[in-house]
DSSP file (Angstrom, degrees, kcal/mol; ACC not computed):
  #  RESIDUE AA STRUCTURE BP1 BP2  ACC     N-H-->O    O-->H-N    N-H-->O    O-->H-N    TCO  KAPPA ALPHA  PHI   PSI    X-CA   Y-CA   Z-CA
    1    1 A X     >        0   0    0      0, 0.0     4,-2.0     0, 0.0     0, 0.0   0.000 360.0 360.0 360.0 -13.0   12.5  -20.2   19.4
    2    2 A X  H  >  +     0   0    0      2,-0.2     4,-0.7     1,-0.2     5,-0.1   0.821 360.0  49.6-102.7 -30.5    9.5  -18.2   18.8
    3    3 A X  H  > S+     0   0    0      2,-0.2     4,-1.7     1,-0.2    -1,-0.2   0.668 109.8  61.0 -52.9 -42.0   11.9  -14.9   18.6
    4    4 A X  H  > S+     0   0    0      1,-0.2     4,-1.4     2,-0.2    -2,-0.2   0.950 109.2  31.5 -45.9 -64.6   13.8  -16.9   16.3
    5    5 A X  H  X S+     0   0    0     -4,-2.0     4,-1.3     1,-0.2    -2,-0.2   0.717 111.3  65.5 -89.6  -3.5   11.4  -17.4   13.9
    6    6 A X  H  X>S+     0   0    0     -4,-0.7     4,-3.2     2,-0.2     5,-0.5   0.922 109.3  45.3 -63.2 -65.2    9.6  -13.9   14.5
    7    7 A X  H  X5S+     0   0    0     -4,-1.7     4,-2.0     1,-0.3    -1,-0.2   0.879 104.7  54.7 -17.3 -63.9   12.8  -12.4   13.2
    8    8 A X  H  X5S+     0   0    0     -4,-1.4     4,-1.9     1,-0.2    -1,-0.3   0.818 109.4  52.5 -74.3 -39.0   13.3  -14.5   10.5
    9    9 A X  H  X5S+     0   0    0     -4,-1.3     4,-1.9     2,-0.2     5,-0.3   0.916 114.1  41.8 -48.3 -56.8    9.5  -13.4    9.4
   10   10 A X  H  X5S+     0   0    0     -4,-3.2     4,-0.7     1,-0.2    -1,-0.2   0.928 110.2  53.8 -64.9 -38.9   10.3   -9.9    9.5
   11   11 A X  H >X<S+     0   0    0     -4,-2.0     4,-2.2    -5,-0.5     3,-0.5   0.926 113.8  45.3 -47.7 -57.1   13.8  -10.1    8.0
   12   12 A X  H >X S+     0   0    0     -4,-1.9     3,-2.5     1,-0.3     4,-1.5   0.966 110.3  53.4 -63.7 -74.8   12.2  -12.0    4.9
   13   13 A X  H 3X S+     0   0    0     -4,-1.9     4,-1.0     1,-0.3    -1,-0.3   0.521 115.2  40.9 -26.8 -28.2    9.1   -9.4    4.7
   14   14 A X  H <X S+     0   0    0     -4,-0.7     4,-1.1    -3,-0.5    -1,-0.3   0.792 118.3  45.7 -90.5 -38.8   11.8   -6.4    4.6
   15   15 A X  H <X S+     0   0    0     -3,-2.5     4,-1.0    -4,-2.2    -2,-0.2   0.924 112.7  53.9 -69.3 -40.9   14.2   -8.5    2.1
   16   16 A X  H >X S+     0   0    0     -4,-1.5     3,-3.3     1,-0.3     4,-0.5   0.985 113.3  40.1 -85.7 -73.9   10.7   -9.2    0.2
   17   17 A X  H 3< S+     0   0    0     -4,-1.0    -1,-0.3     1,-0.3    -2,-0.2   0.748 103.2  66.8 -41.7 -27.8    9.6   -5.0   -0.1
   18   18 A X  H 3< S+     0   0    0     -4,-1.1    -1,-0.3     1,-0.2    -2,-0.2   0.879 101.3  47.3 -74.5 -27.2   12.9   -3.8   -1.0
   19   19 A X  H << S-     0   0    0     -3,-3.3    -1,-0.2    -4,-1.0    -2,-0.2   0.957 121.4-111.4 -77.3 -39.9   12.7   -5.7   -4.4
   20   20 A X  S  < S+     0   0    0     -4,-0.5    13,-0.5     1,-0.2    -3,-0.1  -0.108  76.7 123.9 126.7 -27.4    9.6   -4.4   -4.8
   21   21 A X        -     0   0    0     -5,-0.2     2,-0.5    11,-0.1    -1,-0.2   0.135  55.0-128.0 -29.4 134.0    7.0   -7.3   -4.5
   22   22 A X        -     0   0    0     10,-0.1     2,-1.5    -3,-0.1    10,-0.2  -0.683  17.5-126.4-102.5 155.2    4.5   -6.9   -1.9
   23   23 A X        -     0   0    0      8,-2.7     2,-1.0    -2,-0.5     6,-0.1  -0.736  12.3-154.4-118.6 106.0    3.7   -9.3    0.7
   24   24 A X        -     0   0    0     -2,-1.5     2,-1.8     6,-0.2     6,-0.2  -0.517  10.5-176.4-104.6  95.3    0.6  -10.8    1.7
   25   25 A X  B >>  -A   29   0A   0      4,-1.1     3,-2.0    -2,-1.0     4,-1.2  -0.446  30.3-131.3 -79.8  83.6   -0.5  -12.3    5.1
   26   26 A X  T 34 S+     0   0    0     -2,-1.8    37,-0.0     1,-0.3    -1,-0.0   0.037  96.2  13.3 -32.8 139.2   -4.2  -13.9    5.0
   27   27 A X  T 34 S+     0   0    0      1,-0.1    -1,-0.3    35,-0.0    -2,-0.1   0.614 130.4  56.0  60.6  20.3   -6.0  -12.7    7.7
   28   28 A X  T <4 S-     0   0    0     -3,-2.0    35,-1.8    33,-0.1     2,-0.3   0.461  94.6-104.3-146.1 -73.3   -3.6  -10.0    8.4
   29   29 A X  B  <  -AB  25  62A   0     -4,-1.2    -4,-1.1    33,-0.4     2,-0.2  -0.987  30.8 -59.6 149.9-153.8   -2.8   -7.8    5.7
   30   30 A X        -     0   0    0     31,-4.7     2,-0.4    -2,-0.3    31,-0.3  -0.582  25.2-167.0-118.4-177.0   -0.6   -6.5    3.0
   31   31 A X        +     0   0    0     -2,-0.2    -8,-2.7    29,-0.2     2,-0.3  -0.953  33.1 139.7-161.1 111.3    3.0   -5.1    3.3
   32   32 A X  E     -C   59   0B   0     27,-3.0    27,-2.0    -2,-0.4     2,-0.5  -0.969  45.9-101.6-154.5 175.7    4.2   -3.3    0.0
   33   33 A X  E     -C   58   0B   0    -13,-0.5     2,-0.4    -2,-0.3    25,-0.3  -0.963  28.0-157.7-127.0 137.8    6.1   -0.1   -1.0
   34   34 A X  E     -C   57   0B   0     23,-2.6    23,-0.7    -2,-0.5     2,-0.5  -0.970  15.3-127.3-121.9 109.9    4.9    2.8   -2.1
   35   35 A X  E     -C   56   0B   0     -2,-0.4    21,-0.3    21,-0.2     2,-0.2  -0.355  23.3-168.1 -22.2  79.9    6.1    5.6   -4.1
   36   36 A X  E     -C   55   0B   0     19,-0.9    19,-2.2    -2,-0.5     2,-0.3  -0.600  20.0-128.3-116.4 141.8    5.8    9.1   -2.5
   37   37 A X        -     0   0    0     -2,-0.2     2,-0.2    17,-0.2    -1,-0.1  -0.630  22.6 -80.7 -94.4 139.5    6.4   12.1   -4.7
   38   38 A X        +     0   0    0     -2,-0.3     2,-0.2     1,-0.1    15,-0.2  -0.111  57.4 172.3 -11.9  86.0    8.4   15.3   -4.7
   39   39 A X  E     -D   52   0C   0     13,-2.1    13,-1.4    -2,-0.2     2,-0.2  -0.785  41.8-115.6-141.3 176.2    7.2   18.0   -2.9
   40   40 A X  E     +D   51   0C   0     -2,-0.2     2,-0.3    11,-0.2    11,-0.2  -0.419  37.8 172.8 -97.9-180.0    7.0   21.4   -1.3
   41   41 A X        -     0   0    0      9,-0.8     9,-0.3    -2,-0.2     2,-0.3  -0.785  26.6-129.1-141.1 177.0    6.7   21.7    2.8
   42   42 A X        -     0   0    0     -2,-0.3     2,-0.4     7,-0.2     8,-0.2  -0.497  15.0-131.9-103.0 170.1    6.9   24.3    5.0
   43   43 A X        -     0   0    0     -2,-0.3     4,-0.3     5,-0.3    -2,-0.0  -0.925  18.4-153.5-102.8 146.9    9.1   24.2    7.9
   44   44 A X  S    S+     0   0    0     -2,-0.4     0, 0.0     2,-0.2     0, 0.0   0.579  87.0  62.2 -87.9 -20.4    6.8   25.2   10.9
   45   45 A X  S    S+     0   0    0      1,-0.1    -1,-0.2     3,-0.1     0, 0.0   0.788 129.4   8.7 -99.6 -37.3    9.5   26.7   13.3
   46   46 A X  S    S-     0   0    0      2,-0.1     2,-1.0     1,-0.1    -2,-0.2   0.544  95.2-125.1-110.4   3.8   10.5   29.8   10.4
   47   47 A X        +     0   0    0     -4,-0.3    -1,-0.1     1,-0.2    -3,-0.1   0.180  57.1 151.6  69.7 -33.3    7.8   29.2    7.9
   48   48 A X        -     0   0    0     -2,-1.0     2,-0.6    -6,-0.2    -5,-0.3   0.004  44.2-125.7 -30.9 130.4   10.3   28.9    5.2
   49   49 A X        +     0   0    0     -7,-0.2    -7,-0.2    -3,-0.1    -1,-0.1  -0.805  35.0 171.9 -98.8 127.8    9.4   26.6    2.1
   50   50 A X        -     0   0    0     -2,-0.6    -9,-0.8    -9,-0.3     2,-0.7  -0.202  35.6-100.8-104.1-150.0   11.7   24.0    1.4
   51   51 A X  E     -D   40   0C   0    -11,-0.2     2,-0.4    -2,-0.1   -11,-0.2  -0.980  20.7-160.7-130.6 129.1   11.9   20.7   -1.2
   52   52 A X  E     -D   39   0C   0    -13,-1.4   -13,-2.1    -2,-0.7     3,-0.1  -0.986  30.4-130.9-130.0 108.2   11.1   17.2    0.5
   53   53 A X        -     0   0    0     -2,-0.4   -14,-0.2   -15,-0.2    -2,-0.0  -0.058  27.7 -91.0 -63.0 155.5   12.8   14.8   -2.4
   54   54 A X        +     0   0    0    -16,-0.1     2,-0.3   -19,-0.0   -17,-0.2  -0.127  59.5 166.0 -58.1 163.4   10.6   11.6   -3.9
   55   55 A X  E     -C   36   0B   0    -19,-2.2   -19,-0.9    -3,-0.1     2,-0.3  -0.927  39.0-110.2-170.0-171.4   11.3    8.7   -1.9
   56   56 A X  E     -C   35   0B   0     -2,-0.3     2,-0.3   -21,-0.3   -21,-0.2  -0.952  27.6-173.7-140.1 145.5    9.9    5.4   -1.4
   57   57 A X  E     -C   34   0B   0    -23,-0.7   -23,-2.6    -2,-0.3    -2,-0.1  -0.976  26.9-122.1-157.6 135.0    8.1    4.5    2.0
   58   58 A X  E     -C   33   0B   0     -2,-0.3   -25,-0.3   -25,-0.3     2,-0.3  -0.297  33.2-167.6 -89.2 160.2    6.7    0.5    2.9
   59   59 A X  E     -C   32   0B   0    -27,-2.0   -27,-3.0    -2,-0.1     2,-0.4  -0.962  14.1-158.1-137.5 152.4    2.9    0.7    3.6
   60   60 A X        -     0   0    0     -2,-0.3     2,-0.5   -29,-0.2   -29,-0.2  -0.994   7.9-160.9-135.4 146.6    0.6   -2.2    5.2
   61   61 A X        -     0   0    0     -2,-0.4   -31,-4.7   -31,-0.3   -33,-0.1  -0.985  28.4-121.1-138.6 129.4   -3.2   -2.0    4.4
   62   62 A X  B     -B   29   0A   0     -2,-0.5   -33,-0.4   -33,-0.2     2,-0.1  -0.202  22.0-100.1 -74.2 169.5   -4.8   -3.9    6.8
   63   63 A X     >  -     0   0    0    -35,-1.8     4,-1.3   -38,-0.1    -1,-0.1  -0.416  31.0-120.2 -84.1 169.7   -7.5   -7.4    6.1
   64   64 A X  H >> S+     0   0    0      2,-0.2     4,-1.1     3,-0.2     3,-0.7   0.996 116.0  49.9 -81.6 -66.0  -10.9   -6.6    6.2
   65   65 A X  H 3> S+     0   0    0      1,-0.3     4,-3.6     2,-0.3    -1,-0.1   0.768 111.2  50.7 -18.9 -68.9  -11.2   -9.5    9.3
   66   66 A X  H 3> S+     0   0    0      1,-0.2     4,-1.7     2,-0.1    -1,-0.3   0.980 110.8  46.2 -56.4 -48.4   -8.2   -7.8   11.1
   67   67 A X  H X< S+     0   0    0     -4,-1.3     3,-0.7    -3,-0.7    -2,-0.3   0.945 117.1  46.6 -60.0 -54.1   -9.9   -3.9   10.9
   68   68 A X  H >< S+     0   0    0     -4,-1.1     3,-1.6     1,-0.2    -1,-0.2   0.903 112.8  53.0 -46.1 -71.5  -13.5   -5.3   12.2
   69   69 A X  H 3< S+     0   0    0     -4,-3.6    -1,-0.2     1,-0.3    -2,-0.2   0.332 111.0  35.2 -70.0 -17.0  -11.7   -7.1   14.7
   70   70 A X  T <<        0   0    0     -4,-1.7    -1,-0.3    -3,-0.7    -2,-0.2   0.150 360.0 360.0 -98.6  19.3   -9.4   -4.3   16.7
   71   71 A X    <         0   0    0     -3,-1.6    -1,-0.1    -4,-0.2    -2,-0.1   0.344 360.0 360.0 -85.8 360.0  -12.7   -1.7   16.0
C-alpha cells in the first residue's frame, strides 16, 4: 500500500511541474521547473563548439530543516 501511494505522490508531483506550478512539501522542500537558456558548449572529446537548445529542467530546493538535518 505504501508503494501505492508513493507512486501516486510522485505521479501527481510530475503531473503538478509540467503545468508549470511548483510544489511545496513542508518540511521537505520545493519541486518546480526551471527555465535553462540557450547556449554554447564544448564537446570535450574533439573540442568542437556546438549549440545546447533552451529547455526546461524540474529543480527541488531543499527546506531549511531538511539541509541542517542530512549536514
Amino acid at each position: 500500500d505504501l508503494q501505492k501511494a508513493l507512486e501516486s505522490i510522485i505521479q501527481t508531483i510530475i503531473e503538478t511541474i509540467k503545468t508549470g506550478d511548483k510544489v511545496n512539501i513542508t518540511g521537505l522542500g520545493i519541486f518546480k521547473l526551471k527555465d535553462k537558456k540557450a547556449r554554447m558548449a564544448r564537446n570535450p572529446k574533439t573540442g568542437e563548439s556546438i549549440s545546447v537548445p533552451a529547455k526546461k529542467a524540474p529543480k527541488f530546493l531543499p527546506a531549511k530543516n531538511f539541509k541542517e538535518a542530512v549536514k
